[in-house]
N, C-alpha and C positions, 0 to 999 in steps of 0.2 A: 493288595490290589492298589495299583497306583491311583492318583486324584483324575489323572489323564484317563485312565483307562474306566474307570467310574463316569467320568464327563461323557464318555464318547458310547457307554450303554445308555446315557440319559438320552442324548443327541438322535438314537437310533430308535427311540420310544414314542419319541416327539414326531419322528417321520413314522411312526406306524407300522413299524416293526417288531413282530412276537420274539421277544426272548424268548431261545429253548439252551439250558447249558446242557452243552455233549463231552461227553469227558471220562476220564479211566476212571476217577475217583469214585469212591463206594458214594451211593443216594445222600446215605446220613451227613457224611461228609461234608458235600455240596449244600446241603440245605446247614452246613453250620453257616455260609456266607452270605446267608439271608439278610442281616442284618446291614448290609454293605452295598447288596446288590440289589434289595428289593424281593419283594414274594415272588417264587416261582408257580410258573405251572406245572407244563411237562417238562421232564428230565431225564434226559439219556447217561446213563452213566456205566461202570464198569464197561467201560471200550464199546457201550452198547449191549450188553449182554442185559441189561434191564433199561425198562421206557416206564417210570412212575412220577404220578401226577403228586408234586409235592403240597397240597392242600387237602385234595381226597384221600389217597395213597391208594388211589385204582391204578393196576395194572395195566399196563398194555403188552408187553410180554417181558420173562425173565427167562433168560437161557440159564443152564445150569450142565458141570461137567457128570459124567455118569460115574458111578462107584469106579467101572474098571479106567477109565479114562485117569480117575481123579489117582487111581493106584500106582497106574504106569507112571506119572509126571511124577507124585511124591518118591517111587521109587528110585526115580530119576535123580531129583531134585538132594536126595538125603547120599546116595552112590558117590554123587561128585561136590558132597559139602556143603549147598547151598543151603542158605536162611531160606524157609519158606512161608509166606504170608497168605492165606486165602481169605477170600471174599464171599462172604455168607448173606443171607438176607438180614442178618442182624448186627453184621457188623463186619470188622477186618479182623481176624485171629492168625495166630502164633503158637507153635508149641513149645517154644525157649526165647527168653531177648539174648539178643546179641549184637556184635557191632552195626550189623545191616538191619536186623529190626527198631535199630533204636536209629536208625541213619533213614530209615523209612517214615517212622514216627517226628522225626525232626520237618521233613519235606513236605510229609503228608496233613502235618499240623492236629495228629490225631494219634494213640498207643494202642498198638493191636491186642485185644484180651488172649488171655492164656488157655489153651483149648487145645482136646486130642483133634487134629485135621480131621482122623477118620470118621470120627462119629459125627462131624457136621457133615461129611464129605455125603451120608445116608442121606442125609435130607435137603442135598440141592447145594455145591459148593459153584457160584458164578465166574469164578479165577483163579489162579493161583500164579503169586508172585515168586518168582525164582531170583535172589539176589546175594552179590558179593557184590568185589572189587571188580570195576568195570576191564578190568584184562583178565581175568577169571572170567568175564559172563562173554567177554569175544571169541576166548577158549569153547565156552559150549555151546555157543551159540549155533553154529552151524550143526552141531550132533544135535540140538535140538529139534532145529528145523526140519533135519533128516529124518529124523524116529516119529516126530509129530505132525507135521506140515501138513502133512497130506490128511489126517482126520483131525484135525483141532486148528481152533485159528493161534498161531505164535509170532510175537511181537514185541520187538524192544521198545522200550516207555524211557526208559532212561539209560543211562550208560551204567550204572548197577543194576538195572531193573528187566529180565522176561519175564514177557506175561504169559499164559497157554489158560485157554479158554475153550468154550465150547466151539464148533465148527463153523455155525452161521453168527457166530459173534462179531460182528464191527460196528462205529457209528455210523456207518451208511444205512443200516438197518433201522435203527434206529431212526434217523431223521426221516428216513419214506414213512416209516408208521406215524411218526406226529405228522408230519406234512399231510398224510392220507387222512388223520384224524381232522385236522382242521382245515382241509378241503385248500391247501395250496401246493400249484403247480410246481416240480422241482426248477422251474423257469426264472420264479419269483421267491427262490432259496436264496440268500448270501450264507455263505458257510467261511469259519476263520477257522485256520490251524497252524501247529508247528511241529507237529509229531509225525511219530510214523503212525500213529493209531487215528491220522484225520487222513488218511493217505484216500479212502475211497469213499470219505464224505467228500473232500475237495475237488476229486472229480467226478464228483456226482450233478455236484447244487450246481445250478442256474450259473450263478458268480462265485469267485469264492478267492479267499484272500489269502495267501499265508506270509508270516511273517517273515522279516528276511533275516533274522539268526535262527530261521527255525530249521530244522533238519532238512536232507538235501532232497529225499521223496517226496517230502511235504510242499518243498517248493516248485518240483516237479509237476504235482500233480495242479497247482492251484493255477487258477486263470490270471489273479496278479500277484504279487510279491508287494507288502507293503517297504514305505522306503526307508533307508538307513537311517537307524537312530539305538537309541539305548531300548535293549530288551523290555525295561520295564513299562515303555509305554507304545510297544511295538501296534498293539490290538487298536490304538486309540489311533495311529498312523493310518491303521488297515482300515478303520470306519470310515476316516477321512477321504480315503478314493471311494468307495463305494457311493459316500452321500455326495460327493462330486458328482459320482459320475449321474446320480439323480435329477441335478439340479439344471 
């Protein structure tokens, strides 16, 4: 996390602004950045498919895929090669490393434990990651879309990276349920993204910002584009029109 983009959560604190991080990363995950970014509250994570309070660890909800759901993708997923990652209430699991799990764990800044999918898949699996080389995953990307789309939410996160999730899984969900829990308007939301998985937070919130190397839906969907510069201190750009446009 750049020193910029650190300056510009402070900046956003100081005007009385609730940090909530929304993001694909598993809970755990996100609360390893504690240290950098300050205690959280509430936190949306896996694409929204969980809203938990990183102090209590009360729930606000957890989607989760159903046995047959979680069948169909892995049978999918193992048919046409792919490394598969899923997302459990206790962590990120794998049932082999290989180039993409260990290309995941370099990204994600965390090692997926070693675990049959199926038997957590019994007790509530939140996602599953389907990854290769990103012209293998443009390869199935559309089959996937086809066979799933219509009963699971499916979503490219990265150019090795789909996700397939439960059905009402996005951070738009997510941000309504913290917003409804702390009694503010989606008027008085600013929402930042660059993915496709902010695609229907950004056009949800009041304001909302997306970066300008961020993906082309993303910037589609957001009311500004923050302005040209280097990736890494994109978000700290995006604060900077918002507390303008404040002032």
């Amino acid at each position: 996390i750049s020193r910029a983009n650190l300056e510009a959560l402070d900046a956003l604190k100081r005007n009385s602004f609730e940090i909530v991080i929304a993001s694909g990363r598993h809970h755990k995950n996100i609360l390893s950045y504690e240290d950098r970014i300050g205690r959280q509250g509430w936190v949306i994570s896996s694409n929204g498919a969980v809203v938990r309070h990183a102090q209590t660890s009360a729930i606000l909800h957890e989607l989760v895929l159903t046995t047959a759901q979680f069948a169909a993708v892995y049978r999918f997923g193992t048919e046409k090669d792919l490394a598969i990652i899923g997302y459990h209430a206790d962590g990120s699991f794998a049932e082999a490393a290989c180039e993409w799990t260990q290309r995941y764990a370099q990204n994600a800044g965390w090692q997926p434990s070693r675990v049959d999918l199926a038997l957590l898949a019994q007790t509530g699996l939140q996602k599953l990651l389907l990854t290769h080389s990103p012209g293998r995953i443009d390869e199935i990307e559309p089959e996937a879309e086809q066979r799933f789309g219509s009963e699971m939410y499916v979503v490219r996160t990265a150019d090795e990276i789909l996700e397939i999730a439960a059905p009402e899984t996005n951070k738009l969900l997510g941000a309504q349920t913290v917003a409804k829990v702390l009694g503010i308007d989606r008027r008085n939301v600013a929402a930042f993204g660059d993915g496709n998985n902010d695609v229907e937070m950004l056009s949800w919130a009041g304001l909302s910002v997306a970066m300008d190397h961020g993906r082309d839906s993303a910037r589609k969907a957001a009311k500004l584009i923050s302005l040209p510069g280097p990736p890494g201190s994109a978000f700290a750009r995006a604060v900077r029109v918002v507390l303008q446009g404040l002032s």
